[in-house]
C-alpha positions as a Python dict, from the first residue, in 0.01 Angstrom:
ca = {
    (1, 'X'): (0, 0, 0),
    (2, 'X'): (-285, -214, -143),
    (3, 'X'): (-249, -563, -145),
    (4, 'X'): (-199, -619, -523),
    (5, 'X'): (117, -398, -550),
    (6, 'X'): (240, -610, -190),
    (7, 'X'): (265, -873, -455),
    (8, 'X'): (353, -770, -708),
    (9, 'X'): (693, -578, -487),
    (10, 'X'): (711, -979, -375),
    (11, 'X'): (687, -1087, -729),
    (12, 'X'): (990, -834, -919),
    (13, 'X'): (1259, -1036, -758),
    (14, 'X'): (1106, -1315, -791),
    (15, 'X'): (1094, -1293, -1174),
    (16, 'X'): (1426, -1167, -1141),
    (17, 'X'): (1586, -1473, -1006),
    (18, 'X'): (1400, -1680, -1220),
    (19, 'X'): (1548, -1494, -1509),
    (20, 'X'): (1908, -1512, -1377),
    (21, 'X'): (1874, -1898, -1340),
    (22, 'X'): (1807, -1946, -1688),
    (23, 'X'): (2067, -1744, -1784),
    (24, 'X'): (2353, -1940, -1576),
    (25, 'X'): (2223, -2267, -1714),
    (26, 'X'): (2227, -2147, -2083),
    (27, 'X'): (2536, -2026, -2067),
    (28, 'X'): (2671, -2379, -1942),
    (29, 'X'): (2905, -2479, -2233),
    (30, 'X'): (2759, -2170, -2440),
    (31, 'X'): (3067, -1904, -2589),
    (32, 'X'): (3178, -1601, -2433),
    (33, 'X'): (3236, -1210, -2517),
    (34, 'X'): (3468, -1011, -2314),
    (35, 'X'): (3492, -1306, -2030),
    (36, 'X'): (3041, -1263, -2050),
    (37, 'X'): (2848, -1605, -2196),
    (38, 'X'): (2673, -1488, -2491),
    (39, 'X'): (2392, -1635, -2357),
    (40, 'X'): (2346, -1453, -2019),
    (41, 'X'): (2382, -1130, -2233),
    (42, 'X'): (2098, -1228, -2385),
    (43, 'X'): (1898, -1225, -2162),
    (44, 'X'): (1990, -904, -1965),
    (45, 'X'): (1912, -707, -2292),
    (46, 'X'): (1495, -933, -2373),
    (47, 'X'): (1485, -778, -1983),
    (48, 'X'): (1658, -407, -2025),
    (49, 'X'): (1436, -364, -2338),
    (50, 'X'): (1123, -371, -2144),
    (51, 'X'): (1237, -167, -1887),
    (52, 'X'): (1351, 85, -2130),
    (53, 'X'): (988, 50, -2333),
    (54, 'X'): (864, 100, -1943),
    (55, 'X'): (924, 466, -1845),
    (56, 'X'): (745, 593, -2154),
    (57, 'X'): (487, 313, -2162),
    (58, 'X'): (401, 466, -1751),
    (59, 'X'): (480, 829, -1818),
    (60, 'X'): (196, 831, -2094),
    (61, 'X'): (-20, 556, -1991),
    (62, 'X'): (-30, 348, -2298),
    (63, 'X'): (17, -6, -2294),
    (64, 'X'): (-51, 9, -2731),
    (65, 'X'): (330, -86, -2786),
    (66, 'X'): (358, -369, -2538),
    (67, 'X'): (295, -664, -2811),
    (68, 'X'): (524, -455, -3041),
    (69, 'X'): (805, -455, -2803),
    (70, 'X'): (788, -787, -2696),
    (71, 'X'): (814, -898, -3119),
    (72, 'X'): (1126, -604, -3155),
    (73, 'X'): (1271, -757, -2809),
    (74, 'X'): (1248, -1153, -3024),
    (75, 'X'): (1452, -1020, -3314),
    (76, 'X'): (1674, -810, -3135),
    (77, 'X'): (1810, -1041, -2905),
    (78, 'X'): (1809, -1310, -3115),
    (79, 'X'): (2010, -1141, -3397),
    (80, 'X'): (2259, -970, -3122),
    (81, 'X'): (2329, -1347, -2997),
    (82, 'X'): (2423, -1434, -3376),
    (83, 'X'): (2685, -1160, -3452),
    (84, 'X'): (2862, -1211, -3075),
    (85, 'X'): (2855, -1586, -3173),
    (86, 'X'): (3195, -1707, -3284),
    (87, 'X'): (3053, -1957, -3467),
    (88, 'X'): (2784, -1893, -3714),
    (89, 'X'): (2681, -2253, -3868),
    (90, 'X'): (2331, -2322, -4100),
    (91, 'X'): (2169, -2412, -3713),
    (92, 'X'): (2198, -2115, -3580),
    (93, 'X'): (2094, -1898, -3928),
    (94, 'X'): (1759, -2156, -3961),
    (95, 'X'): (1687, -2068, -3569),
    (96, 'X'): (1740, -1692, -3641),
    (97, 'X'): (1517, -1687, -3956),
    (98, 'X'): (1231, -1904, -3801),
    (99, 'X'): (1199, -1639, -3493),
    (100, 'X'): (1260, -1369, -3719),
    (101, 'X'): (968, -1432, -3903),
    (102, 'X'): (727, -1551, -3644),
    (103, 'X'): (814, -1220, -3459),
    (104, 'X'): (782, -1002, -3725),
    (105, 'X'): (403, -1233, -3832),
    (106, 'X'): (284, -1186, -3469),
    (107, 'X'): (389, -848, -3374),
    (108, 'X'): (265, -674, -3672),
    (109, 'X'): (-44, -867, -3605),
    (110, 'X'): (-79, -762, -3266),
    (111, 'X'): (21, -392, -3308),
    (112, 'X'): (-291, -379, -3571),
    (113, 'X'): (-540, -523, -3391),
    (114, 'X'): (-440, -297, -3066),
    (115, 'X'): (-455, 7, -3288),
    (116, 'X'): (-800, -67, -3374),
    (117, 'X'): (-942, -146, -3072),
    (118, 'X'): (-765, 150, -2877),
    (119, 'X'): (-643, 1, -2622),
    (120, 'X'): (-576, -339, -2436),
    (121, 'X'): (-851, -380, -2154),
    (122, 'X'): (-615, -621, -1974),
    (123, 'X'): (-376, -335, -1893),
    (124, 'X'): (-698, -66, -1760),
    (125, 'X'): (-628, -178, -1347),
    (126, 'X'): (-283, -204, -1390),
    (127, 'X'): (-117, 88, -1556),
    (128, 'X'): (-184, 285, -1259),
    (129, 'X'): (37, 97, -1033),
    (130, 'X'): (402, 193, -1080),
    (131, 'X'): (488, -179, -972),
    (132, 'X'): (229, -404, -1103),
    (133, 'X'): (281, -210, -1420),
    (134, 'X'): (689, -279, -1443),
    (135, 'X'): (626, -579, -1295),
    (136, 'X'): (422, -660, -1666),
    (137, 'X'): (684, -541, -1879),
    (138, 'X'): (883, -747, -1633),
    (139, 'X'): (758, -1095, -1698),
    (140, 'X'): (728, -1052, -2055),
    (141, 'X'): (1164, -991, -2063),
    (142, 'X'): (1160, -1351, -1837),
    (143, 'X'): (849, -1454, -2158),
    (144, 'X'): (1116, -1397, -2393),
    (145, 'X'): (1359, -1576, -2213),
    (146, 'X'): (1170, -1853, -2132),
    (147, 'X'): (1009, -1938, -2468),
    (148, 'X'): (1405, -1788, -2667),
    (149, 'X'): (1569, -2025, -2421),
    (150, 'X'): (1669, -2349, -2659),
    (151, 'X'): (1668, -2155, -2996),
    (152, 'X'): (1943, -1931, -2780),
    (153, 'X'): (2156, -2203, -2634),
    (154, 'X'): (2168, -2371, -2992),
    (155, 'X'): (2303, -2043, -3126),
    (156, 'X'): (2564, -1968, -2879),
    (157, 'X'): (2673, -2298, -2754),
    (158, 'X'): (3070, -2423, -2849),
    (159, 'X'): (2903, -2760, -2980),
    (160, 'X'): (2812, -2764, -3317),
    (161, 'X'): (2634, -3016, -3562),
    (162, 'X'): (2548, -2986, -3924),
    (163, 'X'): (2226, -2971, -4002),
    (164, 'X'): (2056, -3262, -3974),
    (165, 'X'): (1756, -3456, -3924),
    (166, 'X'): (1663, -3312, -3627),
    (167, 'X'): (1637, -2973, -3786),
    (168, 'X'): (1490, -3120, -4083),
    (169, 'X'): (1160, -3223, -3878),
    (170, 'X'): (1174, -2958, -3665),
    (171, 'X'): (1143, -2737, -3937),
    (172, 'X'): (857, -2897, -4052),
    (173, 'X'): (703, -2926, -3710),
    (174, 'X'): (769, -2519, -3714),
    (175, 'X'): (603, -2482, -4048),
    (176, 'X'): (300, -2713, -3949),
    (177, 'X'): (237, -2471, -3646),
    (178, 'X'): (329, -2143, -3793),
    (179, 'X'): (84, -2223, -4088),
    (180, 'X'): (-166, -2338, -3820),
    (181, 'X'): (-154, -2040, -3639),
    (182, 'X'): (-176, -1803, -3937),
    (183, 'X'): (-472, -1920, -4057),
    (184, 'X'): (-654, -1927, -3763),
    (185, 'X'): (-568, -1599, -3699),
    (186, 'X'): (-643, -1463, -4011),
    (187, 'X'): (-998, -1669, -4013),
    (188, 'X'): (-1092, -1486, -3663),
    (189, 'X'): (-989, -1151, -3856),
    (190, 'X'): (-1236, -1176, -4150),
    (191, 'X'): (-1512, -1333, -3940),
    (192, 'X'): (-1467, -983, -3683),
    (193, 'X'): (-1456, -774, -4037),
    (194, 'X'): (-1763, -894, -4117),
    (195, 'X'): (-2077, -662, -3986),
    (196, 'X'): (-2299, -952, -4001),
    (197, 'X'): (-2119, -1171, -3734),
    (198, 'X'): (-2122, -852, -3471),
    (199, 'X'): (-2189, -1012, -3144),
    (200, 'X'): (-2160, -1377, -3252),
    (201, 'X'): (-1895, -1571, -3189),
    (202, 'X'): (-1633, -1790, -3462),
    (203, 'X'): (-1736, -2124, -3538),
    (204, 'X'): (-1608, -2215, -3844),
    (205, 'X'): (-1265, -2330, -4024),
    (206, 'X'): (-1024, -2436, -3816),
    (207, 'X'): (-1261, -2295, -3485),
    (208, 'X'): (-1467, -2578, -3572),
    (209, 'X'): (-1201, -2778, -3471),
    (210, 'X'): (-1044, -2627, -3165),
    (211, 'X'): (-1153, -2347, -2987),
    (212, 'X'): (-812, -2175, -2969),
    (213, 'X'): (-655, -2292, -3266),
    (214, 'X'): (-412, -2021, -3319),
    (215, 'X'): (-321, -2119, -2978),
    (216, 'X'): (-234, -2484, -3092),
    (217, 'X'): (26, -2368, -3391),
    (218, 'X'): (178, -2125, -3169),
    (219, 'X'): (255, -2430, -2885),
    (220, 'X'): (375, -2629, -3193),
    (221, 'X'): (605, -2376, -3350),
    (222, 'X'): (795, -2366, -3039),
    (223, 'X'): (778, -2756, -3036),
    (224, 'X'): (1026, -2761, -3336),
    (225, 'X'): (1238, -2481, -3288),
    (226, 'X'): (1333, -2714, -2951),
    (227, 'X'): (1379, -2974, -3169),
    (228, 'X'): (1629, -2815, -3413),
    (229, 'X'): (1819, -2693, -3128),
    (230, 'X'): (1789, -3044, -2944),
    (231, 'X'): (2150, -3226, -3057),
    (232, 'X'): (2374, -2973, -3042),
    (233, 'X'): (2247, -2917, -2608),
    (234, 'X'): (2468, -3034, -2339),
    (235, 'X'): (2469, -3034, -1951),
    (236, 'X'): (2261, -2783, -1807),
    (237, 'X'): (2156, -2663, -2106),
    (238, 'X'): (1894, -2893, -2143),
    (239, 'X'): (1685, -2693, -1903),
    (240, 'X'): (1675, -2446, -2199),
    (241, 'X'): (1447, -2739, -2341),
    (242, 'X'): (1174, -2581, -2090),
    (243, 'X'): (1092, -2339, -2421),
    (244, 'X'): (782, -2535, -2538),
    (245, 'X'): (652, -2627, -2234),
    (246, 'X'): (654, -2268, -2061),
    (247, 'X'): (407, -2197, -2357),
    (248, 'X'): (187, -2451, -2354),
    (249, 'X'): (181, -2364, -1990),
    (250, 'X'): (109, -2007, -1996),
    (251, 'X'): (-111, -2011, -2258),
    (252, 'X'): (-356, -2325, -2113),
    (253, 'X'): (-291, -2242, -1771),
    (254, 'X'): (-210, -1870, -1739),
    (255, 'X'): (-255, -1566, -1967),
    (256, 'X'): (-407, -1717, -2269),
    (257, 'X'): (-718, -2043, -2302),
    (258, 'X'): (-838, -1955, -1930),
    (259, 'X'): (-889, -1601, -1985),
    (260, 'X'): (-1052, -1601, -2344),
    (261, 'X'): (-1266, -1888, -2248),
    (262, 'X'): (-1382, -1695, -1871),
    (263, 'X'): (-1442, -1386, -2132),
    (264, 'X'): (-1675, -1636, -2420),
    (265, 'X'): (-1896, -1786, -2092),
    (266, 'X'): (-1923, -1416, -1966),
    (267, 'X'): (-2034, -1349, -2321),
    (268, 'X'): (-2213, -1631, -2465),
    (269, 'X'): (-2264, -1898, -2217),
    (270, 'X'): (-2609, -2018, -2160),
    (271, 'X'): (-2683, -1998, -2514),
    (272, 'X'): (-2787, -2295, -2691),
    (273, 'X'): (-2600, -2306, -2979),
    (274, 'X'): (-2235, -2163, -2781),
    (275, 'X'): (-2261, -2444, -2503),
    (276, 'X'): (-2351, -2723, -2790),
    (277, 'X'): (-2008, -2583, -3006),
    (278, 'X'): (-1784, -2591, -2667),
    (279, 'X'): (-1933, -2984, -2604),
    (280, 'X'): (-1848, -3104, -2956),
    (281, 'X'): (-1515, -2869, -2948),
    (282, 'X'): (-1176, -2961, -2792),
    (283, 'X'): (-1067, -2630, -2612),
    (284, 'X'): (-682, -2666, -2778),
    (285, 'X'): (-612, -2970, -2977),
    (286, 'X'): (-782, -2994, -3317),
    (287, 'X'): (-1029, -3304, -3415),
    (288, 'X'): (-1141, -3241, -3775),
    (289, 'X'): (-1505, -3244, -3820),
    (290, 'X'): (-1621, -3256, -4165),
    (291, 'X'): (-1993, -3126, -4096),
    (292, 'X'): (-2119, -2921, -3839),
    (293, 'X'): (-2396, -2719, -3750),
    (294, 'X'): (-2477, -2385, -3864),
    (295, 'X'): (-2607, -2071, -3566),
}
């Protein structure tokens, strides 16, 4: 057995356990369905949906679905936590509809720019390997957990609150980061659409002021969906409040700024006019410059 899949054997239960821990302190204080918190539920279906999405994902080889999944997995187990819930008050329907519509934003998203590329290059050494394959689909069910995790205890906890003024500015935190990232994203599209900017690399609207800018409203977004779930948490469900933080750690540290920027110095690094954009650039958070030079 090679190495890798040593690991990654070492890693499933890992994940596993992780997964499990979450889901006994979000169900602290959280409603119940046939003697089963709501909340633990949960989570077993963000992880039985990607093991489901698995066997055909391996059988055929084709990771083009993954991104998909991972945005049907979102709405699914968000909406399944609202109609086992109890209680359903104006908290819970504002959490529901802010996921709902990031998922469906992102996933659609993703799913079209997979479909014309092909394929996902990250997934070429793994999809061989029965283990480090699952083990993928794996960690994006404890992904869903992790970043779902205060949204979901707000939603099926027995304390409730009125909407208030922490959902007020979390809202408006969610909008500032939602719009953020939507913009950015759709800036990258139309500069890759463009035949004239084959090979060169985005420098311009909000990539003048970060270098992963999309990457900035999505850390956001999840910054006030914690806070709208924030006054209604209790006991151990404040580790739930991990949400935001386990994505501005996987994407700075992990799967997202790291990779893109090792990819961009592969790509462009040396060149005079890429190495002055990354020293005048913040790598995440914006700073607004109003003039800048052109390639």
């Amino acid at each position: 057995m090679k190495k890798t899949d040593r690991n990654a054997l070492i890693a499933f239960p890992t994940v596993i356990l992780i997964g499990l821990g979450i889901a006994w302190a979000g169900s602290q204080g959280g409603a119940s369905v046939v003697g089963i918190p709501i909340f633990a539920l949960s989570v077993g279906l963000a992880f039985a949906i990607q093991w489901l999405a698995f066997i055909p994902a391996y059988l055929l080889q084709n990771e083009s679905f993954f991104d998909l999944t991972g945005s049907i997995t979102y709405i699914s187990v968000t909406v399944i936590a609202v109609l086992l819930s109890p209680v359903v008050d104006g908290r819970s329907i504002l959490l529901l509809a802010l996921v709902v519509v990031w998922a469906v934003r992102l996933g659609s998203f993703l799913f079209r720019r997979i479909r014309k590329a092909g394929k996902d290059t990250r997934f070429d050494d793994i999809k061989p390997s029965f283990i480090r394959f699952l083990n993928t689909w794996t960690l994006q069910g404890l992904w869903v957990t992790f970043t779902l995790a205060a949204a979901l205890a707000a939603i099926t906890t027995t304390t409730r609150k009125e909407l208030d003024v922490f959902a007020a500015i979390g809202f408006l935190v969610w909008g500032f980061g939602f719009a953020f990232e939507v913009t950015a994203d759709s800036q990258k599209s139309r500069f890759r659409a463009d035949p004239k900017n084959k090979g060169k690399f985005i420098h311009t609207g909000l990539w003048a002021w970060s270098r992963h800018p999309n990457y900035f409203g999505e850390i956001v977004l999840w910054v006030g969906v914690a806070i709208i779930a924030l006054p209604v948490l209790r006991g151990w469900q404040w580790v739930t409040l991990i949400s935001p933080v386990f994505v501005a750690l996987l994407i700075t540290r992990i799967s997202g700024v790291p990779l893109l920027e090792k990819q961009a110095d592969e790509r462009w690094g040396g060149q005079e006019d890429y190495e002055a954009y990354k020293e005048r650039t913040p790598v995440l958070i914006p700073r607004p410059q109003f003039s800048s030079r052109e390639k």
